[in-house]
Each structure stands twice: as C-alpha cells, then as structure tokens.
MIROBA-884084 format. One line per field, with one value per residue (C-alpha): x, y, z. Coordinates in nm, 2 decimals. Example, Ala and Ser with C-alpha at 12.3 -4.5 7.8 and 13.67 -1.06 7.14 Angstrom:
c1 <- 1.23, 1.37 $
c2 <- -0.45, -0.11 $
c3 <- 0.78, 0.71 $
This chain:
c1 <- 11.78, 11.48, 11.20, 10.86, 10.78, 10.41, 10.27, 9.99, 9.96, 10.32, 10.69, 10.78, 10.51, 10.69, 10.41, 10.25, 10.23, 10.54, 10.74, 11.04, 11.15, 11.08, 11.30, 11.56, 11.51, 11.57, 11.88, 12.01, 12.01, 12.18, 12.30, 11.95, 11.73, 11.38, 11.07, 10.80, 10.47, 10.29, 9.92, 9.82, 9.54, 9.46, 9.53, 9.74, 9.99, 10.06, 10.14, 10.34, 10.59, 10.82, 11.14, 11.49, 11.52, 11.83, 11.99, 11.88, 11.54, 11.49, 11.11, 10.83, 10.47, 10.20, 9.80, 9.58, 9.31, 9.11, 8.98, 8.90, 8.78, 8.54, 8.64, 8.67, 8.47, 8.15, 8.10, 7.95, 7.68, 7.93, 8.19, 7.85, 7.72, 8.05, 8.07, 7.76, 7.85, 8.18, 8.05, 7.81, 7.99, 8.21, 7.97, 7.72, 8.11, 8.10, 7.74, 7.75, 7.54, 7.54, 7.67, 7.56, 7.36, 7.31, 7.23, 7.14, 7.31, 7.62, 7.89, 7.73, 7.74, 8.07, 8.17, 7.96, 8.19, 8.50, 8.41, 8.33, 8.52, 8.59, 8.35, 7.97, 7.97, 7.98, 8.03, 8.39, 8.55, 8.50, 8.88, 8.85, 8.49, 8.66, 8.97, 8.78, 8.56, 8.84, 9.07, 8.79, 8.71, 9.10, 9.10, 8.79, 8.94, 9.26, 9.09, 8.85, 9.09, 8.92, 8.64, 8.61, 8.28, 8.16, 8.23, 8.08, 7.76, 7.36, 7.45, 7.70, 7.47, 7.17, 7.44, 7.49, 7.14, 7.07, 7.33, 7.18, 6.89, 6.96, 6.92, 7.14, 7.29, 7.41, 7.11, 7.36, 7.36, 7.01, 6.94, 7.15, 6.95, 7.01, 7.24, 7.45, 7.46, 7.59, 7.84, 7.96, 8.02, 8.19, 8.47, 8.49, 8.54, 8.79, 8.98, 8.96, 9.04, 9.40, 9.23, 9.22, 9.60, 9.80, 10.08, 10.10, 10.26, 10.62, 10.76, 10.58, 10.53, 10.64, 10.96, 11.05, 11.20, 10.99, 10.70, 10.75, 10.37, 10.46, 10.12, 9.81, 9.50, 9.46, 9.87, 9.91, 9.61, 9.89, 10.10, 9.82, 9.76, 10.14, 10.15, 9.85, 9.89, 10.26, 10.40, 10.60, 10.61, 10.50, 10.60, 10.37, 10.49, 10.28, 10.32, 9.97, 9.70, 9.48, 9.16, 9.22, 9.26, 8.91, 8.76, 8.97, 8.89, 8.53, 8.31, 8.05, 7.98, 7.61, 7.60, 7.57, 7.90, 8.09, 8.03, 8.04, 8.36, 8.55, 8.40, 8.61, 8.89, 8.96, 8.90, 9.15, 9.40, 9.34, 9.41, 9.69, 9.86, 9.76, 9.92, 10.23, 10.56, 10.67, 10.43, 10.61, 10.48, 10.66, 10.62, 10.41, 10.03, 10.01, 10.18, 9.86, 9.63, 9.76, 9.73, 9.40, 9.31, 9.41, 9.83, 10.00, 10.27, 10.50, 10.52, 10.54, 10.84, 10.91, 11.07, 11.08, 11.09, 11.47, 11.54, 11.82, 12.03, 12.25, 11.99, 11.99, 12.35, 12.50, 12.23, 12.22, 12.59, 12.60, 12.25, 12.26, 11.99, 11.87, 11.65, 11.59, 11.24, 11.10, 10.85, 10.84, 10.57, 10.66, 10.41, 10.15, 9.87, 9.54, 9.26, 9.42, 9.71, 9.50, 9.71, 9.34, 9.46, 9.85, 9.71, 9.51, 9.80, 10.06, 9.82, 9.88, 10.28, 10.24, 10.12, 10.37, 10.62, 10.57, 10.89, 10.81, 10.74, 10.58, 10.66, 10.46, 10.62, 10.41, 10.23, 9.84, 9.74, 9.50, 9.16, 9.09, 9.47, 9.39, 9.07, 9.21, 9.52, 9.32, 9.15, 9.42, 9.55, 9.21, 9.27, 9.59, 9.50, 9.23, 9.38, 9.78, 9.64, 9.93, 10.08, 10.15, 10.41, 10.60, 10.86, 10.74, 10.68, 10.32, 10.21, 10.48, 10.24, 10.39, 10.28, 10.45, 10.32, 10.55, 10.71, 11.08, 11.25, 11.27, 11.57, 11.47, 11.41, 11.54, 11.55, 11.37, 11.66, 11.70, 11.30, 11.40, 11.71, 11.50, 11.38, 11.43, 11.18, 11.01, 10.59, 10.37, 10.00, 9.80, 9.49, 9.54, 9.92, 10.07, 10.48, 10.58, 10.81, 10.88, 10.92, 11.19, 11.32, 11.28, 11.49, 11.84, 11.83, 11.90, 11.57, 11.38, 11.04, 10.66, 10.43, 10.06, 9.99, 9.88, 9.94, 10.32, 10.49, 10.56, 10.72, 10.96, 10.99, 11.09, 11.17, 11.35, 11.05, 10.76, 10.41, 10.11, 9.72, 9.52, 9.36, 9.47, 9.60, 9.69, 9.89, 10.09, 10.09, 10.29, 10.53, 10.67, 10.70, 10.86, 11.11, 11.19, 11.29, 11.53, 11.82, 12.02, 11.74, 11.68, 11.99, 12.01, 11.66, 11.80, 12.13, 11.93, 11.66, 11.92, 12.12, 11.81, 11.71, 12.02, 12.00, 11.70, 11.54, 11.77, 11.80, 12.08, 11.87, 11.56, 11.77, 11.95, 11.64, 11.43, 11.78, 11.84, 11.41, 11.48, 11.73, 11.56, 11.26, 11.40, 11.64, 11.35, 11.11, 11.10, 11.19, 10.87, 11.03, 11.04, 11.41, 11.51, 11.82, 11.82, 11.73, 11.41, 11.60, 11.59, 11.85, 11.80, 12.10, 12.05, 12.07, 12.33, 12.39, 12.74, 12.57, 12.45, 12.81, 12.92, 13.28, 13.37, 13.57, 13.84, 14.06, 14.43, 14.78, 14.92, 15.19, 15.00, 14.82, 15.17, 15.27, 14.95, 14.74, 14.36, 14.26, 14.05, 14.12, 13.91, 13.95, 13.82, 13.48, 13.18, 12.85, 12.67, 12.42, 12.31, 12.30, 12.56, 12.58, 12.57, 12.86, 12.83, 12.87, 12.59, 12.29 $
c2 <- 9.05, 9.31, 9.19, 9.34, 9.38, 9.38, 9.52, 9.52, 9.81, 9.72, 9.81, 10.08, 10.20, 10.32, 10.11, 9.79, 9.41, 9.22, 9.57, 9.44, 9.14, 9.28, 9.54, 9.24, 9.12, 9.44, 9.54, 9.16, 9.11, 9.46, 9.30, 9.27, 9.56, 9.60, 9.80, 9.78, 9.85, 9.91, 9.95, 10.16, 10.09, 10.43, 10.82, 10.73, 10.52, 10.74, 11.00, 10.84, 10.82, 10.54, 10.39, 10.48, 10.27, 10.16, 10.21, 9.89, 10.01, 10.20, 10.27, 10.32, 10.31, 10.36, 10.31, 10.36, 10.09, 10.30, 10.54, 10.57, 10.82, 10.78, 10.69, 10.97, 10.83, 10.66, 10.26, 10.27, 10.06, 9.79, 9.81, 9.82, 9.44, 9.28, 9.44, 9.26, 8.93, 8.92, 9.05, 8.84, 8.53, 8.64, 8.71, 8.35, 8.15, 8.32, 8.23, 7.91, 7.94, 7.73, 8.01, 8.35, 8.48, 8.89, 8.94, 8.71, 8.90, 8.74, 8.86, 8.74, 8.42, 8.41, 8.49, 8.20, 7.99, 8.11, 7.99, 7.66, 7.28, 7.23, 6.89, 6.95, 7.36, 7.16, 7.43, 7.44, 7.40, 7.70, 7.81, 7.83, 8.06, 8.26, 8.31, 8.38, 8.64, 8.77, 8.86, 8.99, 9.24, 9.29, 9.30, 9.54, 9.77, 9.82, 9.90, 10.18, 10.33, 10.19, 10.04, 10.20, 10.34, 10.02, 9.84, 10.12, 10.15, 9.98, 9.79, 9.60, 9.53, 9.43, 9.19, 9.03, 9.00, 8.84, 8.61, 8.57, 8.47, 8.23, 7.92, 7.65, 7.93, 7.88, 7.87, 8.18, 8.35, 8.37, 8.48, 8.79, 9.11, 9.47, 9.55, 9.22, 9.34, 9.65, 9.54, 9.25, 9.49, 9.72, 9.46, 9.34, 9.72, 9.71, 9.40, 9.46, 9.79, 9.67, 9.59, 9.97, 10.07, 10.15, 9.94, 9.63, 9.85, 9.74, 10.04, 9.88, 9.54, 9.42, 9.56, 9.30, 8.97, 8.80, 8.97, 8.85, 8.93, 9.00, 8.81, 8.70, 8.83, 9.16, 9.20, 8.90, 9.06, 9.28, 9.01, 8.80, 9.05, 9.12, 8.78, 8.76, 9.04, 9.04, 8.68, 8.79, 8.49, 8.54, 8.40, 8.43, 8.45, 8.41, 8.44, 8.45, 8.30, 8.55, 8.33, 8.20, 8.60, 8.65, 8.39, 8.51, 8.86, 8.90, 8.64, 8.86, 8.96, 8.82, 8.44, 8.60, 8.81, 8.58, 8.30, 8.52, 8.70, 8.40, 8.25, 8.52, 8.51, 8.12, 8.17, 8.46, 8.23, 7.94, 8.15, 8.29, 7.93, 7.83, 8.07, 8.09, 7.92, 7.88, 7.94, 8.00, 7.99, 8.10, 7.75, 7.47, 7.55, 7.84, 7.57, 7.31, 7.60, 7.67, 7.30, 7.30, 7.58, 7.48, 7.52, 7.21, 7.04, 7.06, 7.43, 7.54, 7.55, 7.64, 7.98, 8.05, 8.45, 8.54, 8.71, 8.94, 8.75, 9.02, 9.21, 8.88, 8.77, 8.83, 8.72, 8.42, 8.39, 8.45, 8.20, 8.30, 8.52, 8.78, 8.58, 8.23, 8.22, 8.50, 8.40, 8.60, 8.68, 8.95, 8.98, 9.25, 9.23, 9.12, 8.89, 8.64, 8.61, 8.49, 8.63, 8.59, 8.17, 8.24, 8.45, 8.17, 7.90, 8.13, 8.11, 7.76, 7.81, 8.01, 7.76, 7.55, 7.78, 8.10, 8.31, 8.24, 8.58, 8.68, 8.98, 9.06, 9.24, 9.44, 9.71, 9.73, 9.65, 9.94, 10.00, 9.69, 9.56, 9.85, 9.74, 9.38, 9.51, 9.70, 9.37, 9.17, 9.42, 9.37, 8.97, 9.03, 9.22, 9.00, 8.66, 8.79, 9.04, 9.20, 8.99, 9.11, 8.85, 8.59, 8.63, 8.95, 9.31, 9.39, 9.56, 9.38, 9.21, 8.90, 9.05, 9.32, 9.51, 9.68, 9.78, 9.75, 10.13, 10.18, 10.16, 9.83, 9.69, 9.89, 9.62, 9.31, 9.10, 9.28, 9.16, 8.77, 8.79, 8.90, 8.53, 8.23, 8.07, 8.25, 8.15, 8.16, 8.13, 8.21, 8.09, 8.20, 8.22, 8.22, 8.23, 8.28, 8.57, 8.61, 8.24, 8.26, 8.59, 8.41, 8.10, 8.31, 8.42, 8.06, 8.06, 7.72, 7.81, 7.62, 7.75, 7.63, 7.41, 7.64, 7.80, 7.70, 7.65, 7.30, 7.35, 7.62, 7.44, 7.15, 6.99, 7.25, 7.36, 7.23, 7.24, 7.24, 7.23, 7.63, 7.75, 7.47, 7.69, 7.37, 7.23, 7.52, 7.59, 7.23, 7.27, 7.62, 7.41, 7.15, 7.38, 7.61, 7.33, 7.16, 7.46, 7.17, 7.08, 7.45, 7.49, 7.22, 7.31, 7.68, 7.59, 7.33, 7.62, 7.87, 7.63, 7.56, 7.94, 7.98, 7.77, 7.75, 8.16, 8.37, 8.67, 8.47, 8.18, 8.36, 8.58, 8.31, 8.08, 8.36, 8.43, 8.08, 8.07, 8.37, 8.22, 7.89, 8.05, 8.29, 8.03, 7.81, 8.15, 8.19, 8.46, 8.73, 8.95, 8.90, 9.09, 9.06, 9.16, 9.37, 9.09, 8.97, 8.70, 8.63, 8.71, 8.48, 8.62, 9.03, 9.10, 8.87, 8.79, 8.93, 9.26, 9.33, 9.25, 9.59, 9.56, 9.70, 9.44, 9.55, 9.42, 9.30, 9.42, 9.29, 9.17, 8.98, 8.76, 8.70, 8.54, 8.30, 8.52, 8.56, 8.80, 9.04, 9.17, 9.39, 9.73, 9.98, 9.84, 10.07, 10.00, 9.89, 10.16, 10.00, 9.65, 9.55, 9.47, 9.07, 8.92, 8.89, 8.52, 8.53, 8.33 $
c3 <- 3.81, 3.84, 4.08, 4.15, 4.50, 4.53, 4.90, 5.05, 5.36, 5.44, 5.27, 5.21, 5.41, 5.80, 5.94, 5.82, 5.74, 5.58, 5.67, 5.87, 5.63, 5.29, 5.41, 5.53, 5.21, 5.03, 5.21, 5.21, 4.80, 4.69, 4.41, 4.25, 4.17, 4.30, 4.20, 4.47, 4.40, 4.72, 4.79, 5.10, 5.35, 5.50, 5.49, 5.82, 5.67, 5.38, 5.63, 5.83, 5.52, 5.43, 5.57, 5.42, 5.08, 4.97, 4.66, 4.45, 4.47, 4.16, 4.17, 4.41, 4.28, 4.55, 4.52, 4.73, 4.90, 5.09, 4.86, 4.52, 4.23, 4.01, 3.62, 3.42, 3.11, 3.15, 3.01, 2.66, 2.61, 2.46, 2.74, 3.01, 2.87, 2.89, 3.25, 3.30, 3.16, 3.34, 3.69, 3.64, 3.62, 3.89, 4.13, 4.03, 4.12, 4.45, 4.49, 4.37, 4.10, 3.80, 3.54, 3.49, 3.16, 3.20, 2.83, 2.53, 2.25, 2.02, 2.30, 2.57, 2.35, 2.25, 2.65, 2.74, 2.49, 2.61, 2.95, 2.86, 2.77, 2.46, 2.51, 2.43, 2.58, 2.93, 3.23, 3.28, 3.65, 3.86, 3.89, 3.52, 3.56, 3.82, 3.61, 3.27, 3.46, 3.64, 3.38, 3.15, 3.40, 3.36, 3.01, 3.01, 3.27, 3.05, 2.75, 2.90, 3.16, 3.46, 3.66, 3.91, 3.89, 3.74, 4.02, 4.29, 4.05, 4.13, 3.81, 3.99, 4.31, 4.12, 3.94, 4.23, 4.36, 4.06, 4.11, 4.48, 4.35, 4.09, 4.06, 4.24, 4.46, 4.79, 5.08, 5.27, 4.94, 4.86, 5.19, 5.16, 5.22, 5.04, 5.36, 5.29, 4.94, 4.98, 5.20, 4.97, 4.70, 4.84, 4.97, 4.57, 4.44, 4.71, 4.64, 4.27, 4.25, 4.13, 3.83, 3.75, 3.80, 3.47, 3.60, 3.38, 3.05, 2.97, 3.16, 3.42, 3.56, 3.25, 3.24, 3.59, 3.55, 3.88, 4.02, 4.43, 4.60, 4.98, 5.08, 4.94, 4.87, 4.64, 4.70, 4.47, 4.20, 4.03, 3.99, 3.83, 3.59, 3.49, 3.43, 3.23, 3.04, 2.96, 3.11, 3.40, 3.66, 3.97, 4.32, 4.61, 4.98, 5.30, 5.64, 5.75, 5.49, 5.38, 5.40, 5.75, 5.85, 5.69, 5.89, 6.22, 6.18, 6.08, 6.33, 6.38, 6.04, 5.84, 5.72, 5.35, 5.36, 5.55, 5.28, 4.98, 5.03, 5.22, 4.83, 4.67, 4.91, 4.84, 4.46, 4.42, 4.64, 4.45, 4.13, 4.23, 4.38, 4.02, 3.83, 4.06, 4.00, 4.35, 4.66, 5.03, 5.35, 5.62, 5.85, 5.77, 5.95, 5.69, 5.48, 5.53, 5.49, 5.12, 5.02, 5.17, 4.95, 4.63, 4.61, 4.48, 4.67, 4.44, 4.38, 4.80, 4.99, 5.33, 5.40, 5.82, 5.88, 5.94, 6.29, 6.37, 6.63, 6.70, 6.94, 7.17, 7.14, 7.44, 7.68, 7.44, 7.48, 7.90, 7.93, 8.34, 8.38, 8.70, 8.89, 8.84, 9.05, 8.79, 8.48, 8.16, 7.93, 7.65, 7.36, 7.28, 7.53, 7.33, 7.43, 7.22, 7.42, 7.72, 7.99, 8.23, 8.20, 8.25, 8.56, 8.71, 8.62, 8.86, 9.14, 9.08, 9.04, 9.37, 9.57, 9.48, 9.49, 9.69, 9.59, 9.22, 8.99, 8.70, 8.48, 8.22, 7.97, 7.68, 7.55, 7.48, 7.09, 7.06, 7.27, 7.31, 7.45, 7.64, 7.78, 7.83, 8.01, 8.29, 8.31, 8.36, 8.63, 8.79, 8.79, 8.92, 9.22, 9.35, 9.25, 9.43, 9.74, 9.96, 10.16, 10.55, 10.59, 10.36, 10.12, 10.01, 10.18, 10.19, 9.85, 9.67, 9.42, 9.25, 8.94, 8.74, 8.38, 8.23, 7.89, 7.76, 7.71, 8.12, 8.31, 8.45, 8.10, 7.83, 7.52, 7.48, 7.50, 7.88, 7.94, 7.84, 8.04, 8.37, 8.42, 8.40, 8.21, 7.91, 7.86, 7.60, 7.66, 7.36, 7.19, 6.87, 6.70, 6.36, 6.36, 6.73, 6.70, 7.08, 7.11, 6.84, 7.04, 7.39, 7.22, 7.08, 7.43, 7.56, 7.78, 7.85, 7.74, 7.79, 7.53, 7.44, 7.15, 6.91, 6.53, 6.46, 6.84, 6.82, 6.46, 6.60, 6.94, 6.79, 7.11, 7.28, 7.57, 7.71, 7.51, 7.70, 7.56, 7.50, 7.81, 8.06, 8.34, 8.52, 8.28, 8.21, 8.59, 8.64, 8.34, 8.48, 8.79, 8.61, 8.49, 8.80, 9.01, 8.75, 8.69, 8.48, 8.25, 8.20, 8.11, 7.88, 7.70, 7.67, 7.46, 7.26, 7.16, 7.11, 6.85, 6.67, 6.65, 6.53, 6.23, 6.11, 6.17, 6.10, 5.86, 5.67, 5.60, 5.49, 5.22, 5.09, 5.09, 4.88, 4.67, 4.55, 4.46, 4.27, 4.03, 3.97, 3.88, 3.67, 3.51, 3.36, 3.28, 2.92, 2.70, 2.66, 2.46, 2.08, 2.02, 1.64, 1.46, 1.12, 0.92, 1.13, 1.27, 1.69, 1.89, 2.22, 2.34, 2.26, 2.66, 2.78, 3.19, 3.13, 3.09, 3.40, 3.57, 3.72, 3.55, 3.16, 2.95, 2.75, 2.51, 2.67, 2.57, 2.29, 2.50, 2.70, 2.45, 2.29, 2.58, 2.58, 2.85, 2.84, 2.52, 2.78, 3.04, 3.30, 3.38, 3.62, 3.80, 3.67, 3.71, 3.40, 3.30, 2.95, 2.85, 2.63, 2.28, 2.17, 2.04, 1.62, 1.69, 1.96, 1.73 $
C-alpha cells in the first residue's frame, strides 16, 4: 500500500521529534511505499539536511513552520466576509462564546445554517462549530491559493477581540489585552498554516491509501484535510499528547493565551481523534490523556516505542556488571530529571553504605542542562567533601559526571553495565527510554512514580514517590545488599523489555493497523469501464505483487498443472489490467 507520512519538525529531518522510529518504521515495512510530508520548525533543521531514505520512499514534500510569505493575491471582498464569518466562529469556540455573527448578509446566513442542528436552528455542539469553521477556512484557502496573509492581517486580530469581547465568553478571554492578542494570533497563523499548502490534489495526499500523522497537533491538520477533501483515512500516532506539552511547556505564559490556545489545542485534537480511524498512543498515560480529550475507546490501541536490542545484548546476555557498589543515572541532565533529590538521597545511601558510588552519566539539554549541571556539580561538592581517610583517597569524590564516547564509557550499554543498579529520579516523564535501555541490559532498577514507569516496570524494579530522596535512598539500599534479588529483578526486566519494546513489535503492531484500516476503507475513486459501468476491481491487489504472470506451457496444462505459471520476479511499475470477468 501507499501511506502518507505526515511530520511535524521530525523525519526526514537529521534532527527532530518522532525521528528515530518513523525511520524504524520506514526501513521495517519495505514492502509498502511511503510519501512523507514533513513540516519544518526552524532554518536550523532544514540545514542540517535529512537522513538517508530508503528506497520505498518515493516522495518528499517539505513546508516550512517557521516562516511564511505573504499570498500573492489579495481576498476579494467576497472571499474577505467568509474569512470573517469562519474566523470568526473559530475564534468565539476558542473563547467560549455563544456563536459568532461578523456580517448580516445572505452568506453569513446561509454559514450560520450550515452550522447549526437540523432541529429549530439550535447552536450545534462545539466539535461540530470548530469543524465547520475549520474546514471552511480550508475550503476557502483552496479556492484562493492561500491564507496566509489573511490570517497575519488586523482583520484577523480584531476578529478575535471581538470574539473576546462577546458575550458569554470565557472571564480569561475577555481579559485578554492587545499583547495577548497578538500573541494568540500569531500561534493560529502558525498552526493553520497547513491550511495553505497545495498538497491535498490527487497527485498529492490524495493519491495515498492511509494518511499515518507522526503526532498530534498541526502534524495531524494535513491529514484532516486529505481526508476531508478527498476521503483518505487517517490514523493518528502519539507518543507525547500534544495538549499536555502545551500545558508543560508554556507555565509562564498570560491567563488569556494559556486558555485560548490550550482551547484550540484540545479542539483540533478532539477533531482529529473524531475523524481518525484508529488513534495510538505509545503507553497508556498518553493513552488516558487522549480519552480525556475527546478519543473514543474503541478507536485507540496501544503501540510501545520499539527499541533496538541489539546495542545492549551482550551486557544483557553476561548480567555481571563492573562494580556492584556503583549507582547509575544516564539521561539528559535537565531540571526535570531532579538529579539535586537523587544527590541528597546518596548522602543517605552513603551513610548506610560508605563504599557505594554514583555515576552520573549525561550530557546538558541546552543552556539551561547546562546551567543545572554546574549546579548539580556544586551540590555534589559540598554534600560528598574529600575525604582524608576511608575507603576512598582524598579528592576521590563519590560522584562522577561524565558522558558516553570516552574510553571509560564509550556506548550506553558500557554506562549501564558500570553498576549495579540503574535509577531514575525524575519529576516529569513520558515513555522511559533509559529505563527500557537500563532493563535489556538486565539491571535491577528503582525509578520514581511518574509519566509511564510503572507501566514499563511492570514489576521488574522498585518504584518510589517524585522528590522523596529518602525513599529512593532506602530502595537503592534495598537493592545493593541483596545481589540474588538483583539478579532476579534484572532477568525478569530484561525478558519483559524483550517482549513487549522492541522494534519488532512496534512494526508489526503499526503493519497489521495498516491493513485493517485499509481493508474496511472504502473505494474513493469512481473508475468506470467504456460503457459507464464500475469496475470495483480496475486496480486489483495482484497488481502491486512484484512478479509478472504468464501463461504455462502447453504441456504442462495437458498434464493437469496450474494454467499460469510465474516468470522472472520484476517489480510492477503499472497496475495491471482487470480480468474481462472482473465485474
């Protein structure tokens, strides 16, 4: 089949979001053919230049997020009111407002209609307002090229004042000032700028079988559209919800922009959960978050990110590791990861156990890892001073940073296999990739209870509450002094990995979705013979096999063999024709 791989600052992009496993996922079904359609996120990242693409991927088409030109032709006055009217309406679901009424004129009539129940004009739900205004934008983009500089225009921010100041709207939203404004509108032109891309023709999006959105958010808007405009279905995967990002990411921002834009974040997620045949999540606390926001039950499944195990088999294979009264922490060093409360709970290991080490094992996540790293050094120094005596030489701290690619440590599987027992301390966590890392290595791991740990864990470490250094101080404990029950924890993590987040699972997972959704999708295009009549079967599946039937000898079907026979493999460049007995 022909799938649309919609990005969003990620694959094919050399750096990015949902990089690593759309390109496992690429690479794992060659026998499918992709088109991805990528949007980029900065000058940067189109610089940098993309990965190696394999063959199956027939067609690259890149847009860009972080810039845009204006349209070439202006809105007519026509094409300017029903900007209004759908804007409008937008922008009053967002605010909460009761509906939205820019102009009083037979259109804006007949829009009002169209977004109403059929049952006494009443207001219809406000998915349905969303989705009407939504796709007329869509519709209205398509037919004039663009909207770019509708959308970056004072037309648009007065819309939304207006819808501010409405009626009914939300308290937040009518206390927005011009600043909020401004801001608010820029993130819309921003996430909607999809709406202005030429690629929903049918030498486009419409030419795919599935359209597969890498995340949520504006990744999923093009695959919204091909599916509104030409019936493609659509399939949604997530490994980090966009709306819980948007609450994560911007804390500081104003009441009014906060609660209009996480308004159009959960609209456009509930839309596209609405609209899409099968939603994934990649374990089930994103899972909760898309039921939460609007995704029915039946439609989501449960797709874990695949690992390669290869990197880690060996220490996973040989469990014994280098020095069983050493700690490990490897992650990216980030205030999230509160390393300051891992720091305080090895005092406590210490004291306990005074030959007990701790290597931390990472490199900063920009200037503010940066910052937080020559903090943690700090903490280090005063909480661990040299030592004139005692199991250590003086200015031997406990306490090592460093970063795989040394001698000492030259792959991450080398950094697990230093210690004996791997630790997680974070706050804030989606899918624990090190954990999962940490666990084909056969290490006994004690992790806090946050994001999805217990759901990978599943029983194989120790779970301890966020920022309790105690606790996490007497697990480690727990765990150095029993070698058996490390060693039993170990294998029983390292089977699980094994089975359940593995490359091998996650391609055949996505693989079998694939063909159920593409088995029940119905035919979109109306293909007719010479005498008007259908053909349902003018592009058979037989066409795409890579082999060329042809007919067998004539002594072979006198002797009761099969009538065809096949020759030479050769891939199939052109579907074939239908059998005359095909209708």
């Amino acid at each position: 089949m022909r799938i649309g791989l919609l990005t969003e600052g990620g694959y094919p992009y050399v750096s990015g979001d949902a990089r690593l496993w759309c390109d496992r996922l690429v690479h794992g079904l060659a026998q499918h053919e992709f088109d991805v359609y990528a949007l980029s996120r900065s000058q940067h990242q189109e610089d940098e230049g993309w990965i190696p693409l394999p063959r199956n991927v027939r067609r690259v088409r890149t847009a860009p997020l972080w810039m845009a030109e204006d349209d070439e032709a202006a809105l007519g006055r026509r094409a300017r009111r029903r900007f209004a009217e759908c804007f409008g309406e937008l922008a009053a679901v967002l605010c909460g407002a009761p509906g939205a009424s820019p102009a009083s004129s037979a259109s804006s009539a007949s829009s009002a209609s169209s977004a109403s129940v059929a049952t006494g004009g009443a207001p219809t739900p406000e998915a349905d307002r969303f989705a009407n205004a939504l796709y007329g934008l869509a519709e209205l983009a398509r037919e004039e090229g663009g909207l770019t500089g509708a959308l970056r225009s004072e037309a648009a921010v007065r819309t939304l004042e207006r819808a501010c100041r409405a009626p009914g709207a939300h308290r937040t939203a009518r206390e927005a000032r011009v600043p909020d404004l401004l801001t608010v509108a820029a993130h819309l032109e921003r996430a909607l700028r999809p709406l202005s891309l030429d690629w929903y023709e049918d030498d486009g999006l419409g030419a795919v079988d599935l359209c597969h959105a890498a995340s949520g958010g504006t990744a999923a808007l093009p695959g919204l559209l091909a599916r509104h405009f030409t019936g493609v279905p659509l399939m949604v995967t997530e490994y980090g919800v966009r709306l819980r990002t948007h609450y994560l990411t911007a804390p500081d921002a104003p009441p009014a922009v906060r609660s209009l834009l996480a308004a159009f974040q959960g609209r456009l997620a509930a839309e596209a959960y609405r609209q899409a045949e099968v939603v994934t999540a990649g374990n089930t606390h994103a899972r909760r978050w898309q039921e939460r926001c609007g995704a029915e039950r039946e439609k989501l499944r449960t797709v874990y990110p695949g690992m390669n195990a290869r990197p880690f088999a060996e220490v996973g294979e040989s469990p014994d590791c280098v020095d069983p009264d050493t700690l490990v922490w490897v992650g990216r060093v980030e205030p999230a990861k509160d390393l300051v409360s891992l720091l305080h709970a090895f005092a406590e290991v210490r004291k306990q156990s005074p030959r007990t080490r701790l290597r931390i094992v990472g490199a900063p996540a920009g200037p503010e890892g940066t910052a937080y790293l020559g903090h943690c050094r700090t903490l280090a120094a005063q909480l661990f001073p040299d030592e004139a005596a005692g199991p250590h030489a003086a200015g031997d701290n406990p306490v090592s940073f460093e970063e795989t690619g040394g001698p000492e440590l030259p792959t991450l599987a080398d950094a697990y296999a230093s210690g004996a027992v791997t630790v997680l301390s974070s706050v804030v966590e989606g899918f624990p990739l090190g954990l999962v890392e940490a666990m084909l290595c056969g290490r006994a791991t004690v992790s806090t209870d946050v994001g999805a740990v217990v759901e990978v864990i599943g029983g194989t470490g120790l779970v301890v509450p966020p920022r309790n250094p105690r606790a996490l101080a007497e697990a480690c404990v727990a765990l150095l002094r029993d070698p058996e029950r490390r060693a039993r924890l170990g294998a029983a993590a390292r089977a699980r990995a094994l089975e359940l987040f593995t490359v091998e699972q996650n391609i055949e997972a996505f693989h079998g979705i694939y063909l159920e959704i593409v088995s029940r999708a119905p035919i979109r295009r109306g293909l007719l013979d010479g005498a008007g009549e259908p053909l349902p079967f003018a592009v058979p599946a037989e066409a795409h096999v890579s082999v060329r039937w042809t007919a067998a000898s004539p002594d072979l079907a006198a002797r009761g063999g099969p009538g065809w026979a096949a020759s030479r493999p050769v891939r199939a460049t052109t579907p074939l024709p239908a059998p005359e007995g095909a209708r």
